[in-house]
N, CA and C atoms of all chains as a GROMACS GRO file, in nm:
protein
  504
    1UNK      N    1   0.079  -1.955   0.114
    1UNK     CA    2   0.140  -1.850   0.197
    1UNK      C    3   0.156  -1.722   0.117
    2UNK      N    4   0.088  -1.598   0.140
    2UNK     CA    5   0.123  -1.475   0.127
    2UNK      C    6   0.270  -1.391   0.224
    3UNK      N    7   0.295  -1.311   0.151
    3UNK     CA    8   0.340  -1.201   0.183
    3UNK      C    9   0.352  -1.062   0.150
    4UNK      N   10   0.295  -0.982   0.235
    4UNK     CA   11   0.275  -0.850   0.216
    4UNK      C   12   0.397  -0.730   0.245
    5UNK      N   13   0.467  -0.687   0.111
    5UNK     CA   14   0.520  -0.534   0.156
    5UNK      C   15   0.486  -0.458   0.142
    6UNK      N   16   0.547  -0.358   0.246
    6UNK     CA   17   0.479  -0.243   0.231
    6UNK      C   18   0.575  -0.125   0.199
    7UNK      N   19   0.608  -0.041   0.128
    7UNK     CA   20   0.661   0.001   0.045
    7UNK      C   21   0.680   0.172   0.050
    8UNK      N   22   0.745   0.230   0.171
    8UNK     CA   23   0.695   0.422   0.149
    8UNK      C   24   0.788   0.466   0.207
    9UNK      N   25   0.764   0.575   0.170
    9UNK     CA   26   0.886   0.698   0.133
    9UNK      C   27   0.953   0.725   0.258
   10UNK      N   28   1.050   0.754   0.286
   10UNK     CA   29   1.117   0.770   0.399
   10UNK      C   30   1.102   0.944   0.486
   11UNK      N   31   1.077   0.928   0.614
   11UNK     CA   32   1.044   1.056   0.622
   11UNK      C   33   1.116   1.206   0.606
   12UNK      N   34   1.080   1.269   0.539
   12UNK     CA   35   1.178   1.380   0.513
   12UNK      C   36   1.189   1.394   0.348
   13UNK      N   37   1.171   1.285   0.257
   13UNK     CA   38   1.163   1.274   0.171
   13UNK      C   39   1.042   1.344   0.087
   14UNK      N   40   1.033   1.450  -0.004
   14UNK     CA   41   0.922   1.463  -0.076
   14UNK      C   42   0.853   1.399  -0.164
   15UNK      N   43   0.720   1.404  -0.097
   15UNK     CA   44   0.636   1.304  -0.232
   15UNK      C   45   0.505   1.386  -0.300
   16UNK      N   46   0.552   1.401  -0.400
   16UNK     CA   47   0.455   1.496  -0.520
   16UNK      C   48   0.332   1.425  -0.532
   17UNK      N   49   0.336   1.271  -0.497
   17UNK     CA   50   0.172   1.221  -0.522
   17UNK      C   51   0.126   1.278  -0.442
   18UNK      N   52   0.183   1.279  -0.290
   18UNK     CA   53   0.082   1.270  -0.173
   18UNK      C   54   0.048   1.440  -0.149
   19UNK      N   55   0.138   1.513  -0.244
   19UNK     CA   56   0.083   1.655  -0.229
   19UNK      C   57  -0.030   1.679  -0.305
   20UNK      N   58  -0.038   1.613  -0.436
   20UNK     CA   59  -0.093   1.632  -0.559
   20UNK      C   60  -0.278   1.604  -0.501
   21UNK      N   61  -0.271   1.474  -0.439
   21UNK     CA   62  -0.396   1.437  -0.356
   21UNK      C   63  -0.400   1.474  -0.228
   22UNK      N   64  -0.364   1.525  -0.186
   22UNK     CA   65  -0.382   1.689  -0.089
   22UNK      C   66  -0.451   1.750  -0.131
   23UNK      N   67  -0.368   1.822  -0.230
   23UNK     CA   68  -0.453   1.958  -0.302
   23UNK      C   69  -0.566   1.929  -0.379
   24UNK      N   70  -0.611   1.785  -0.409
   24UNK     CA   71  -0.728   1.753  -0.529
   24UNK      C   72  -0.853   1.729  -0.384
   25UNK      N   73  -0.811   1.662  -0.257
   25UNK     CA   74  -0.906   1.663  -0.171
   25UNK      C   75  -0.984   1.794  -0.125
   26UNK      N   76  -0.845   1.873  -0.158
   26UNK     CA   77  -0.885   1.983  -0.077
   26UNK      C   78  -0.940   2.044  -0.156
   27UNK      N   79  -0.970   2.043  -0.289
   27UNK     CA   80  -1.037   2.106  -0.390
   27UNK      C   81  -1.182   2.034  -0.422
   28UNK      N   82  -1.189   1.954  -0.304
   28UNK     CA   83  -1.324   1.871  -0.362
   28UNK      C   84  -1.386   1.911  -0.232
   29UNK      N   85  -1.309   1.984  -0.149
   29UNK     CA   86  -1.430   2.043  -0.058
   29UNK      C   87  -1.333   1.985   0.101
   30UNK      N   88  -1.307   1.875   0.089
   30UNK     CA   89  -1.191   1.771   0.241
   30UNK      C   90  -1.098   1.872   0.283
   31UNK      N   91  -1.165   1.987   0.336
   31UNK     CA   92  -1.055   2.067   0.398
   31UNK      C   93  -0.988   2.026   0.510
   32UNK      N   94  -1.015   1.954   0.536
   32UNK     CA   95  -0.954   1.891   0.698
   32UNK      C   96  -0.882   1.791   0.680
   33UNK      N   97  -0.770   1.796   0.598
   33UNK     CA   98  -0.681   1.694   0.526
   33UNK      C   99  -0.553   1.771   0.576
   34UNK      N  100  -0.456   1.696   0.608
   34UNK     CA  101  -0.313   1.722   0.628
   34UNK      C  102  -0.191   1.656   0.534
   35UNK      N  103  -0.098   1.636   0.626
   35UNK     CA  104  -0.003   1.615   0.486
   35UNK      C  105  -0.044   1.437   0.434
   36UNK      N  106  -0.039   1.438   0.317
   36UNK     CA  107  -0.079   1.300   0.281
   36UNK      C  108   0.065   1.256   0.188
   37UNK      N  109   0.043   1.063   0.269
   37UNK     CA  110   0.198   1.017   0.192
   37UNK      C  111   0.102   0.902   0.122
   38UNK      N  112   0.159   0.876  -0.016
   38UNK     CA  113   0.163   0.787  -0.051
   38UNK      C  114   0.220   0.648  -0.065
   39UNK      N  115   0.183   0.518  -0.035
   39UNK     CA  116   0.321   0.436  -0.088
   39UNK      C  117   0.233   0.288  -0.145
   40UNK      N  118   0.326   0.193  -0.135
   40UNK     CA  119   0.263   0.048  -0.238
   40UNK      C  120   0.261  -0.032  -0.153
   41UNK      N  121   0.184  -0.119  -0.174
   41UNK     CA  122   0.158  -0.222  -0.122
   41UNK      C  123   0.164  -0.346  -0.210
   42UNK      N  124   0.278  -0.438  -0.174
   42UNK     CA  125   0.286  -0.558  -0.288
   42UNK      C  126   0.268  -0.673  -0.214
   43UNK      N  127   0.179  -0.744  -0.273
   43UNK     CA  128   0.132  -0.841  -0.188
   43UNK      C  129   0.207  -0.991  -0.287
   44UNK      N  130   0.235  -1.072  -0.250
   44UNK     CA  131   0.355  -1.203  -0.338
   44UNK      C  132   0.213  -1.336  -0.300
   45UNK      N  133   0.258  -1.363  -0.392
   45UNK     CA  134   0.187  -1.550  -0.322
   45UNK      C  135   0.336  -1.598  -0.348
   46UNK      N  136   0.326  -1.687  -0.225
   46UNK     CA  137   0.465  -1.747  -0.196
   46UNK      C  138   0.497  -1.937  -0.252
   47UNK      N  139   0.540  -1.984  -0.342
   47UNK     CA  140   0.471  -2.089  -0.313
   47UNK      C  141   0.583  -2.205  -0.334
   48UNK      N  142   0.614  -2.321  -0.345
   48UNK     CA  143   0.709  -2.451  -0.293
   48UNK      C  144   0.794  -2.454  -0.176
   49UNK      N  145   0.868  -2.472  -0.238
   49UNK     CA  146   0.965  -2.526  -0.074
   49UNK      C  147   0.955  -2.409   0.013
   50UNK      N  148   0.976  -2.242  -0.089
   50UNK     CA  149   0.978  -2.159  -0.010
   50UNK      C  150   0.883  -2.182   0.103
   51UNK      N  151   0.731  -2.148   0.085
   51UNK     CA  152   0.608  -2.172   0.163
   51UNK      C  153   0.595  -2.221   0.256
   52UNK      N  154   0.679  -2.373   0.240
   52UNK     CA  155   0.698  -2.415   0.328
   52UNK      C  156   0.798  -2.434   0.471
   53UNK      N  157   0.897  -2.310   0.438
   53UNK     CA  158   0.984  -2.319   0.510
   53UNK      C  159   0.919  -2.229   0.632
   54UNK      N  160   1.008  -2.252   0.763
   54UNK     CA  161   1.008  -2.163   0.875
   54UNK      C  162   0.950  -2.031   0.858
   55UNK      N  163   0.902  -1.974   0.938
   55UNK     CA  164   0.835  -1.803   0.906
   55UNK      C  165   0.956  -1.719   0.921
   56UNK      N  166   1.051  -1.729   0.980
   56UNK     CA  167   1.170  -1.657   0.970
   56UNK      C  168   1.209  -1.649   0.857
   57UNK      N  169   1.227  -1.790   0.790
   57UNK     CA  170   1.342  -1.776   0.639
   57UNK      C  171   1.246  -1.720   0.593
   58UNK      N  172   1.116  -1.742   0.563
   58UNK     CA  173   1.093  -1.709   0.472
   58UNK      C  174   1.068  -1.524   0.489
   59UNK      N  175   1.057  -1.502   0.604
   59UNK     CA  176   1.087  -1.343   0.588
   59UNK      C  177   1.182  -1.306   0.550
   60UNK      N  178   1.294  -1.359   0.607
   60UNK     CA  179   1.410  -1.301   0.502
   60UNK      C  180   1.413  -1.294   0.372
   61UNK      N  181   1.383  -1.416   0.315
   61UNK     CA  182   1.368  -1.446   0.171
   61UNK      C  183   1.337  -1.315   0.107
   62UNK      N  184   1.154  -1.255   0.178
   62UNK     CA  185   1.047  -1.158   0.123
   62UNK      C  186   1.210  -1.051   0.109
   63UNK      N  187   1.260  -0.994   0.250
   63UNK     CA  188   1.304  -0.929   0.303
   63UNK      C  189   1.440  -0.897   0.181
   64UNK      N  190   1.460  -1.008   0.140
   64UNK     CA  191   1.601  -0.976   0.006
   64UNK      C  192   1.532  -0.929  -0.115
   65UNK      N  193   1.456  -1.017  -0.135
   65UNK     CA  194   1.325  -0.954  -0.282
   65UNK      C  195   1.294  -0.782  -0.215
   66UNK      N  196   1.282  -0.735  -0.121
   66UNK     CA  197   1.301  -0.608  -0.115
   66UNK      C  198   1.393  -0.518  -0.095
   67UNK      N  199   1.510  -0.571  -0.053
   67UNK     CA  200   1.649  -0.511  -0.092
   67UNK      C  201   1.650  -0.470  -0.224
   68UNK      N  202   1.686  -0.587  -0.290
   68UNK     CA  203   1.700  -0.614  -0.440
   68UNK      C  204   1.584  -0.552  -0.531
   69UNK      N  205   1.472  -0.565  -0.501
   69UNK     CA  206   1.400  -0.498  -0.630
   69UNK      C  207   1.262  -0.426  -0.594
   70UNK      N  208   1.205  -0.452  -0.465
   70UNK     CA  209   1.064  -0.373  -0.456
   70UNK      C  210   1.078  -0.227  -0.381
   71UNK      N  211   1.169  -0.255  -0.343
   71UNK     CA  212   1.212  -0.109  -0.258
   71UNK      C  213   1.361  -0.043  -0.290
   72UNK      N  214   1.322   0.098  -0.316
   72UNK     CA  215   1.477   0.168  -0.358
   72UNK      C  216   1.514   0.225  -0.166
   73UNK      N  217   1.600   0.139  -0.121
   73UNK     CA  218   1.636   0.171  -0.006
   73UNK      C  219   1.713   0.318   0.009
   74UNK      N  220   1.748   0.400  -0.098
   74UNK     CA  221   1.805   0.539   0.020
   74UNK      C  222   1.670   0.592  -0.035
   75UNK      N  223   1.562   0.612  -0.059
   75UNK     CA  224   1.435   0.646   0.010
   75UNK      C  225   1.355   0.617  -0.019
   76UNK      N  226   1.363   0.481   0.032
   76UNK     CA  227   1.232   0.422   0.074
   76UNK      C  228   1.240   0.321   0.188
   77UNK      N  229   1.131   0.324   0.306
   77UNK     CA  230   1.128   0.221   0.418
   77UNK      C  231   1.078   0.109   0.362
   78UNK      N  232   1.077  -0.009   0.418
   78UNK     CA  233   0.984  -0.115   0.333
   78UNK      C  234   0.941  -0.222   0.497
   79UNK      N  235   0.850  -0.273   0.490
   79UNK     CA  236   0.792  -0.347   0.599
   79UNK      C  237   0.730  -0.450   0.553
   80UNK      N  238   0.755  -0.629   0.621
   80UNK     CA  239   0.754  -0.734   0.579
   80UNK      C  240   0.625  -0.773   0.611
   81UNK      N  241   0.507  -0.854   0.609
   81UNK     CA  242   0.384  -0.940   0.685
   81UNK      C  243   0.380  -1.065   0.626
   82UNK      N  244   0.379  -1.132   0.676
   82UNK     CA  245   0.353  -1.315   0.674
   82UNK      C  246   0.193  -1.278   0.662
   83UNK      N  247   0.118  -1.390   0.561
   83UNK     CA  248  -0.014  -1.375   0.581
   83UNK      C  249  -0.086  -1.510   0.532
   84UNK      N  250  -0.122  -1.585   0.656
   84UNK     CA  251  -0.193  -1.702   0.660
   84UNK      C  252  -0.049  -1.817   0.657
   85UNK      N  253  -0.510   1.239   1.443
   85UNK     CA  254  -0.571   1.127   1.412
   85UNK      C  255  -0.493   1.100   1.259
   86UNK      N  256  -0.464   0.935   1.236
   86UNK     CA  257  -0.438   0.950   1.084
   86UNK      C  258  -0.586   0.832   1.015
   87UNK      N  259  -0.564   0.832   0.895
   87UNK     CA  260  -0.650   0.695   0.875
   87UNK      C  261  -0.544   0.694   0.731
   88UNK      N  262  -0.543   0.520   0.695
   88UNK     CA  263  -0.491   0.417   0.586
   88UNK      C  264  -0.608   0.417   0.497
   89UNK      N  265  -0.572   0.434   0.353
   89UNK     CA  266  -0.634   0.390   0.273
   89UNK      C  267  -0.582   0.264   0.184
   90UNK      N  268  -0.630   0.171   0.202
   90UNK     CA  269  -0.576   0.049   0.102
   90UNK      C  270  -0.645   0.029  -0.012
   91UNK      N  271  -0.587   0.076  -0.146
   91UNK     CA  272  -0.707   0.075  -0.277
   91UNK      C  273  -0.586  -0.054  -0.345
   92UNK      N  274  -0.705  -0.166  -0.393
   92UNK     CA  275  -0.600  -0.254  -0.509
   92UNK      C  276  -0.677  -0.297  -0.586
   93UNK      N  277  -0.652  -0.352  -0.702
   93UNK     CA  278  -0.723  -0.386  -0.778
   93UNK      C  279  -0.787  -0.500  -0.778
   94UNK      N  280  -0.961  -0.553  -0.808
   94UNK     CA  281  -1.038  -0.626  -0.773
   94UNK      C  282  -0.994  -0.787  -0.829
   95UNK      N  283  -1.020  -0.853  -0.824
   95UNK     CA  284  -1.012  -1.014  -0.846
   95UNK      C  285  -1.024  -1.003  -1.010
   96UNK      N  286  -0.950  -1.047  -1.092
   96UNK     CA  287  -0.954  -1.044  -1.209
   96UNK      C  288  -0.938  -0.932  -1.335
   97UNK      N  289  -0.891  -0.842  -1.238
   97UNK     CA  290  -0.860  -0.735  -1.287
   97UNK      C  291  -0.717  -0.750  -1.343
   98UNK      N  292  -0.671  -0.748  -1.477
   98UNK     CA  293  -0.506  -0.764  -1.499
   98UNK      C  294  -0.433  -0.645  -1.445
   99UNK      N  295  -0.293  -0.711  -1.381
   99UNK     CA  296  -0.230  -0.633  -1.287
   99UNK      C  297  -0.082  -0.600  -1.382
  100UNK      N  298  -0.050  -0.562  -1.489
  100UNK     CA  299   0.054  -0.572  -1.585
  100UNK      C  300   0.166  -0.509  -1.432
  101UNK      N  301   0.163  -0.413  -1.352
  101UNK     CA  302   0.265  -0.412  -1.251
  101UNK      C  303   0.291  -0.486  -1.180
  102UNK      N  304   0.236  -0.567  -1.132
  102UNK     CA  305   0.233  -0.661  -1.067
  102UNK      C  306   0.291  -0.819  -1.162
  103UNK      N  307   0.247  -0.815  -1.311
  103UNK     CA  308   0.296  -0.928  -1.356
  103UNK      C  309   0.477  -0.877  -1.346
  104UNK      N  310   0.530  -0.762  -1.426
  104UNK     CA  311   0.634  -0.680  -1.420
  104UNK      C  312   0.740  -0.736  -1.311
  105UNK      N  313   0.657  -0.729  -1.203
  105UNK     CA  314   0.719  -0.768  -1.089
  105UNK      C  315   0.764  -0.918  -1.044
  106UNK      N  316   0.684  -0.948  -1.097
  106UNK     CA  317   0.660  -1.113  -1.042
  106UNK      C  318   0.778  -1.196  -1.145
  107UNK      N  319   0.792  -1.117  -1.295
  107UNK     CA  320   0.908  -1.164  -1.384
  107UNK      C  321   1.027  -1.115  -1.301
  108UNK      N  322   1.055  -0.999  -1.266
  108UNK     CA  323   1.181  -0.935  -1.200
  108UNK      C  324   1.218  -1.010  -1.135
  109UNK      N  325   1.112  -1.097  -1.045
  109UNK     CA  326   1.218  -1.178  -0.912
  109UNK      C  327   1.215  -1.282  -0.932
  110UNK      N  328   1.167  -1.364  -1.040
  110UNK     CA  329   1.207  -1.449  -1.130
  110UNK      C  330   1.342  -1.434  -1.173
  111UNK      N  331   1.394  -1.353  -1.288
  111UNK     CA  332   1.518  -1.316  -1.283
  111UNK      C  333   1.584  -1.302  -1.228
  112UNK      N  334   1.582  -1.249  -1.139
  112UNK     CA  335   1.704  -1.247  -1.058
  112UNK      C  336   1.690  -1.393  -0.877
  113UNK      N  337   1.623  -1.457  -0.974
  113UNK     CA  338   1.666  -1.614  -0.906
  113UNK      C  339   1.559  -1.652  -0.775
  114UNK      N  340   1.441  -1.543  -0.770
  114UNK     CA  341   1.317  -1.582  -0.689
  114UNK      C  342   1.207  -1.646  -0.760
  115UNK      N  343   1.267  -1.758  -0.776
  115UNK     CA  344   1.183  -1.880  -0.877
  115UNK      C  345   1.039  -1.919  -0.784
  116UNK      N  346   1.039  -1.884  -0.662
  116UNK     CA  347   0.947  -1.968  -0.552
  116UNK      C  348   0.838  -1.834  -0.548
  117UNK      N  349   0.818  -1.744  -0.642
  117UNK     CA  350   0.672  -1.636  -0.638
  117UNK      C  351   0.629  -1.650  -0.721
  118UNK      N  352   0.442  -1.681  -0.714
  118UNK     CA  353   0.363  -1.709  -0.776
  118UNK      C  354   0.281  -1.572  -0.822
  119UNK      N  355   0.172  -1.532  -0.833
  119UNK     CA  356   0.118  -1.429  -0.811
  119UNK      C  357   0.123  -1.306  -0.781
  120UNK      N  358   0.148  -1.187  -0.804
  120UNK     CA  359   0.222  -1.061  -0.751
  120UNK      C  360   0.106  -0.932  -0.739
  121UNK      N  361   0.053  -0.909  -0.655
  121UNK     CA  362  -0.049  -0.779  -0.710
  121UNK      C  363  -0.004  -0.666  -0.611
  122UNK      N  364  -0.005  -0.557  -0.704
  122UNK     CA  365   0.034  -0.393  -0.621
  122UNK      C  366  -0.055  -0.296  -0.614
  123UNK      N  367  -0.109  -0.263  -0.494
  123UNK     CA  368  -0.174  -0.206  -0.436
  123UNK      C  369  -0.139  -0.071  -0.392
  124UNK      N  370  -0.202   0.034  -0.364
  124UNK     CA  371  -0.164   0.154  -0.278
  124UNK      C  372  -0.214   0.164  -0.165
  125UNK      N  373  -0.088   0.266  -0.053
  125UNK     CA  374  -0.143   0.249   0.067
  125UNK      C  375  -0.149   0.453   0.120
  126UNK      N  376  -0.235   0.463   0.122
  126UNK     CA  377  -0.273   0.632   0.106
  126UNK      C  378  -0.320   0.622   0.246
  127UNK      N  379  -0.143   0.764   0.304
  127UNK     CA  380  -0.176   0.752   0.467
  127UNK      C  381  -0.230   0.925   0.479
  128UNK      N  382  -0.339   0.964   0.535
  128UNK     CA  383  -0.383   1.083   0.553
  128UNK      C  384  -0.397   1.159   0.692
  129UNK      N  385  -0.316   1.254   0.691
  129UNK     CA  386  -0.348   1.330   0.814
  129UNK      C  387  -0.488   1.361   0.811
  130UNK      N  388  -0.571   1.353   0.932
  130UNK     CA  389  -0.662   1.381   0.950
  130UNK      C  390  -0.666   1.557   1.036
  131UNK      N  391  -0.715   1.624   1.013
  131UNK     CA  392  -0.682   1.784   1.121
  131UNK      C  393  -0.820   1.854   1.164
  132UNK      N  394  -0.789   1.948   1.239
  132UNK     CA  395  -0.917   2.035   1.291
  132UNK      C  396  -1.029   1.929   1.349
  133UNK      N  397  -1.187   1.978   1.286
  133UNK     CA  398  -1.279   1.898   1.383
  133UNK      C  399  -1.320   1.817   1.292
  134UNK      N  400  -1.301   1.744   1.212
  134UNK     CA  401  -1.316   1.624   1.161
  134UNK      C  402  -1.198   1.511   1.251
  135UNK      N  403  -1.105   1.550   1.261
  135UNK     CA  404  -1.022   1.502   1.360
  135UNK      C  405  -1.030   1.442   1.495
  136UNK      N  406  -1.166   1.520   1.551
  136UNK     CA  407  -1.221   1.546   1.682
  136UNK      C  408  -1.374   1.423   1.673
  137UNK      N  409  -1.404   1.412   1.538
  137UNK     CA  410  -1.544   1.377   1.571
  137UNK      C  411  -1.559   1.218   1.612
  138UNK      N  412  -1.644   1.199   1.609
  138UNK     CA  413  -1.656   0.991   1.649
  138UNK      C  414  -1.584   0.907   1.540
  139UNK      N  415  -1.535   0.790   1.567
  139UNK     CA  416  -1.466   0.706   1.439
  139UNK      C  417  -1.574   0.710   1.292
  140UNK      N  418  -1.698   0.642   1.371
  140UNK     CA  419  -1.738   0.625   1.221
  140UNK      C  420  -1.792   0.760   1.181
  141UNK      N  421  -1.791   0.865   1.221
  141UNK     CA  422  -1.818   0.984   1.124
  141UNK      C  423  -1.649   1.007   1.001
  142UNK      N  424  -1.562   0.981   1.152
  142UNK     CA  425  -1.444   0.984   1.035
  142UNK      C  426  -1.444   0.921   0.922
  143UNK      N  427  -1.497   0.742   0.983
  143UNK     CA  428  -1.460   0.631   0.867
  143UNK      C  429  -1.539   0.689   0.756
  144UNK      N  430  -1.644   0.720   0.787
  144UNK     CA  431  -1.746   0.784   0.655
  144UNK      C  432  -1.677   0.900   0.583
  145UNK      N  433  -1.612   0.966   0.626
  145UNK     CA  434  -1.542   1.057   0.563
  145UNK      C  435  -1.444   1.062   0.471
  146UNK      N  436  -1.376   0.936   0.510
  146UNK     CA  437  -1.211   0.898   0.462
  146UNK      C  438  -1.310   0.797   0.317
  147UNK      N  439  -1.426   0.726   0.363
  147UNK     CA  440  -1.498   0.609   0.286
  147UNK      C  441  -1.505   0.732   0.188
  148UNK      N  442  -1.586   0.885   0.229
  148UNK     CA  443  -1.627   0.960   0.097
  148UNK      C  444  -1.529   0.976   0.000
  149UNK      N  445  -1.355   0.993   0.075
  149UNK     CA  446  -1.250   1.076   0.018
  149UNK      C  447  -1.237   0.941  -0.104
  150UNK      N  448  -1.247   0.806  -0.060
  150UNK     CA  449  -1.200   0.722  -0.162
  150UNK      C  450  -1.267   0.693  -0.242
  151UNK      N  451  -1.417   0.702  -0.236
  151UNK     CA  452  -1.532   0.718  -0.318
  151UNK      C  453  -1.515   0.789  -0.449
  152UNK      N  454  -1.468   0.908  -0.405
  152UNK     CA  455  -1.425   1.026  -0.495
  152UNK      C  456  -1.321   1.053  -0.556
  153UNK      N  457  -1.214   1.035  -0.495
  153UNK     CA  458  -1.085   1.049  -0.548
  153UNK      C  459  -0.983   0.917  -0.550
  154UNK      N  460  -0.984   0.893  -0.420
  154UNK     CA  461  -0.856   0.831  -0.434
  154UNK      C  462  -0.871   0.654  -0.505
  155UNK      N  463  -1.004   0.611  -0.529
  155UNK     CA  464  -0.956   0.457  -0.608
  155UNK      C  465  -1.102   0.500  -0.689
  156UNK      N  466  -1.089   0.447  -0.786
  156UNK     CA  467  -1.113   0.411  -0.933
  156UNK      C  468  -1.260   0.275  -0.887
  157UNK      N  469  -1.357   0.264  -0.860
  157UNK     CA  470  -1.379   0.188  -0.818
  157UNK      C  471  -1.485   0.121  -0.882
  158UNK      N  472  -1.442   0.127  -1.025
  158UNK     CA  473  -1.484   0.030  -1.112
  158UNK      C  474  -1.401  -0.083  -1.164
  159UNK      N  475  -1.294  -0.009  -1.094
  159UNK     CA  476  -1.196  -0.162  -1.120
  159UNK      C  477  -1.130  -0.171  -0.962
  160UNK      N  478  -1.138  -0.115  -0.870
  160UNK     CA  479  -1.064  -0.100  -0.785
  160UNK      C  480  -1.124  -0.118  -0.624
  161UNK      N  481  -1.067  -0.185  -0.545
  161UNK     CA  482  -1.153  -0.174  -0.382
  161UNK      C  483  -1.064  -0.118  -0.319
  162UNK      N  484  -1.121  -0.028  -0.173
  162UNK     CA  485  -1.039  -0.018  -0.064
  162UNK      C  486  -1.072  -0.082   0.071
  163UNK      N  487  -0.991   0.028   0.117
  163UNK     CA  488  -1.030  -0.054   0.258
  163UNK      C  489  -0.990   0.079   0.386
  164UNK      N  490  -1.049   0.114   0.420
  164UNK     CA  491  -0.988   0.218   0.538
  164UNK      C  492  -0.970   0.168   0.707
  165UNK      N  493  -0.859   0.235   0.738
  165UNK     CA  494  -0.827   0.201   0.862
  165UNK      C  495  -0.812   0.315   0.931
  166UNK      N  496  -0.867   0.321   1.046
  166UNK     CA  497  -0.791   0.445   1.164
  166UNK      C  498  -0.698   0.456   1.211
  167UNK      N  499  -0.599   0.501   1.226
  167UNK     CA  500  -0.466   0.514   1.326
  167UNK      C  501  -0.432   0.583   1.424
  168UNK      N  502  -0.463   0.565   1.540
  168UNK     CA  503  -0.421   0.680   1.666
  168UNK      C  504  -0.540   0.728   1.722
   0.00000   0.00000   0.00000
């Protein structure tokens, strides 16, 4: 069992990557680029009892591991996926 | 129009952020994660008449932007998606 977060900036929030590769597209000629956000994508292999539990718990489970440490919640959104 | 870029690093590629991670939630008592890999997820406004044209002229477009800039792709794959 996988699980995928997804990991980005909250809106309103400035993000210097996603300007930085803005301006490098747009310098490579991609003028038809708008505002660009960056964010992460952390993908877990899930594996014993967890794995095997219900798809609920174990979203929660993912869902505290991103409280706690993959996501800085006052800005950042974070979004859970079960995968396989 | 937007399109997703998903760049992560290829199968065997060492992921030292991803190991980083995978100790963290160890520590703090997520004994049940195996594997950890971190990926980026590069969301791009699309504007004007590239915006306007058929998907796969877009997909080819967004395919050039990651070609070029946005993943490394001697160690790195993506993946593009359309949105809207």
């Amino acid at each position: 069992m996988k699980a995928r977060v997804h990991v980005s900036l909250k809106n309103g929030v400035l993000d210097p990557q996603g300007k930085a590769i803005g301006q490098a597209l747009h310098s490579l000629g991609f003028a038809e680029v708008g505002e660009v956000r960056q964010g992460k994508l952390i993908e877990l292999e899930l594996t014993g009892a967890l794995a095997a539990k219900p798809k609920a718990e174990i979203e929660a489970a993912v869902k505290d591991m991103a409280q706690k440490l993959l996501a800085n919640t006052v800005i950042e959104n974070y979004s859970v996926e079960l995968v396989g």
